[in-house]
Each structure stands twice: as C-alpha cells, then as structure tokens.
N, C-alpha and C positions, 0 to 999 in steps of 0.2 A: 360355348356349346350351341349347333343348332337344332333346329326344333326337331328335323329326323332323329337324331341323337337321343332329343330327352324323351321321343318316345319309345325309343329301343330300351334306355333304361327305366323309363318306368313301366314298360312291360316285362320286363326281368326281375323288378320288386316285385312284380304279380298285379302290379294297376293295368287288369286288362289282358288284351292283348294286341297288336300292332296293328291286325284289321278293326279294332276299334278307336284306334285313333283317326281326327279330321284336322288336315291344319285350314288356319287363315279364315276360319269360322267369322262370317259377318252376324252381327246380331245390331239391327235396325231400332234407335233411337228416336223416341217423336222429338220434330222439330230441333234437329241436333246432327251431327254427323254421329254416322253408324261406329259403332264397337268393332273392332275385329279382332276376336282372339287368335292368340298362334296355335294351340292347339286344344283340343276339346277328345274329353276319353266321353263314350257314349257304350258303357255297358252293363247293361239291369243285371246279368250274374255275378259281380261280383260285390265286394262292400263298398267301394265307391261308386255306384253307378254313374258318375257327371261329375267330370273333373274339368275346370275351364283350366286352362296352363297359359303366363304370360314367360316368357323366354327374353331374358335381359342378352344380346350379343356384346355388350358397351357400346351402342348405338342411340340409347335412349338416356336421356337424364331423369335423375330423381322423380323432379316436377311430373314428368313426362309419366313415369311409371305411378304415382299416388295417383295423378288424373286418371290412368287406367283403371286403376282399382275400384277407386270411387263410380266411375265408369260400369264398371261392371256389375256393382251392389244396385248402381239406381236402375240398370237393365234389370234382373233379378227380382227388382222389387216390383215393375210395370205392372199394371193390373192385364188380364188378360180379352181380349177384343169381347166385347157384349157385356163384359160384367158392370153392373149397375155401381155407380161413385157410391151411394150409399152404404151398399152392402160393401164394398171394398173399403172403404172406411172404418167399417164395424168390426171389419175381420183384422184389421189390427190392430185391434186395440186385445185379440185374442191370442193366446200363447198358442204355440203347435203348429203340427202340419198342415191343421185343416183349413191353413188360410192359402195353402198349396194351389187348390181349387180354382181361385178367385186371380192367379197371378200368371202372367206370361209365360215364364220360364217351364214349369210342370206341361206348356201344351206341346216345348220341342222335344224336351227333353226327357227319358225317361222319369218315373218318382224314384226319390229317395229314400221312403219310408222313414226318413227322419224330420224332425223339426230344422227350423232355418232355410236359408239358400245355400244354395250348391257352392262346393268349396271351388276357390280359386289357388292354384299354385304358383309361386312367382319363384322362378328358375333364375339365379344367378350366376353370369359364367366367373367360375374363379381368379382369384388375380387380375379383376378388374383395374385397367392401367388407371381409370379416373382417380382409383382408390389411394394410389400409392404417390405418395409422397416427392415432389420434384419430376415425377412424369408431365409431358405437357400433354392437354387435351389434344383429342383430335380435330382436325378441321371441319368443318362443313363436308369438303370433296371428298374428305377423307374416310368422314363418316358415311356419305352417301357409298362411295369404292368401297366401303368393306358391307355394309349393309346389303350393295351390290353381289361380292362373294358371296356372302353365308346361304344367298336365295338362291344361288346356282347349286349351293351343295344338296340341299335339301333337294 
C-alpha cells in the first residue's frame, strides 16, 4: 500500500481528513541525520490530532523499521529550543502533559490534550513477500525499482 492510499483510508476511518494529511514530513535530529516521516495527519478537531504514519512498501527491513521508531520517540522527546537542561530534567521525572511545554514536538504540532507523545502508526503492506516462506528477497535494484514505483504513484 502507498502512502496516498493509507491516507484515503485513514481518512474514511474518520482520522481526519485528506487535507490533513502531509507526506515525507522531515523532522530535523541534532547532530544525526533528520527523520522523515511518510505521512503526518495534523488535525486539532478530531481525537487524534498528530498521527506520525511510517508506511512498510517491503522496501525496508525490520532493522530499518525499529531504527525508525526509536527514531521517532527520541525526536518526540527533544527538549524544545530555549528550554533550560535543568528544568527539562525536572520535567521528567513528572508524569503528564505538562512536560508538553518543555518538549519540541508541542511547538510543530498541534497539543494533544493528552499525556505521553504523539502516537506513531506503522502501516504494514499485506503479504509481505520477505514474510513468506521460500520467497527470495529482493535485490538492491530491485528494491530501489519498486521503491522507485510506489513514489510515482503517490
């Protein structure tokens, strides 16, 4: 599935709706190569207001997809530009939103009015060939050609 796709369906569950979706969202790492999510829902009326979405095409390995992840919690967690190390220190050692304040994420993105970071969703395309049994992996070229495809469709 590509990423236009999963945001048709997740705007038909009701996450949203289709002008709230952004793909290929960079979110900038100190000292690290940047994050790029594939698609990011950005909107304060409904019960998710910030959905990051990472999109598996079978392009990507396991490895590859956990590095994202983690990836995306230690984004999430960045303190945000002027906050004092002290006081961001203090703030989590406290439960709740109100360490929201103190954190990167709350200054792009709308608030969630909840506790924690903003959920991530990881989109797996069905009947993944890696999964099954006596299928051979893809090549490098091959991974790159189809990688190639799915960004034309979108």
């Amino acid at each position: 599935m590509d990423v236009a796709a999963t945001a048709g369906l997740l705007a038909r569950a009701r996450f949203g709706h289709l002008e709230a979706f952004t793909t290929e969202v960079e979110h900038p790492i100190p000292h690290r190569r940047s994050l790029f999510t594939d698609l990011v829902l950005r909107d304060p009326g409904t019960n998710v207001p910030v959905l990051l979405v990472e999109v598996d095409r079978e392009n990507e390995g396991v490895g590859t997809l956990v590095e994202k992840l983690t990836s995306h919690r230690a984004w999430c967690e960045l303190p945000a530009k002027g906050t004092a190390k002290a006081a961001f220190e203090a703030s989590l050692r406290r439960p709740g939103h109100r360490t929201h304040e103190l954190r990167l994420w709350p200054t792009i993105y709308p608030p969630t009015g909840r506790e924690g970071l903003p959920p991530v969703a990881l989109v797996l395309e069905a009947g993944r060939k890696r999964d099954q049994p006596g299928t051979k992996r893809l090549t490098p070229q091959q991974k790159a050609e189809k990688a190639e495809r799915d960004h034309e469709r979108q």
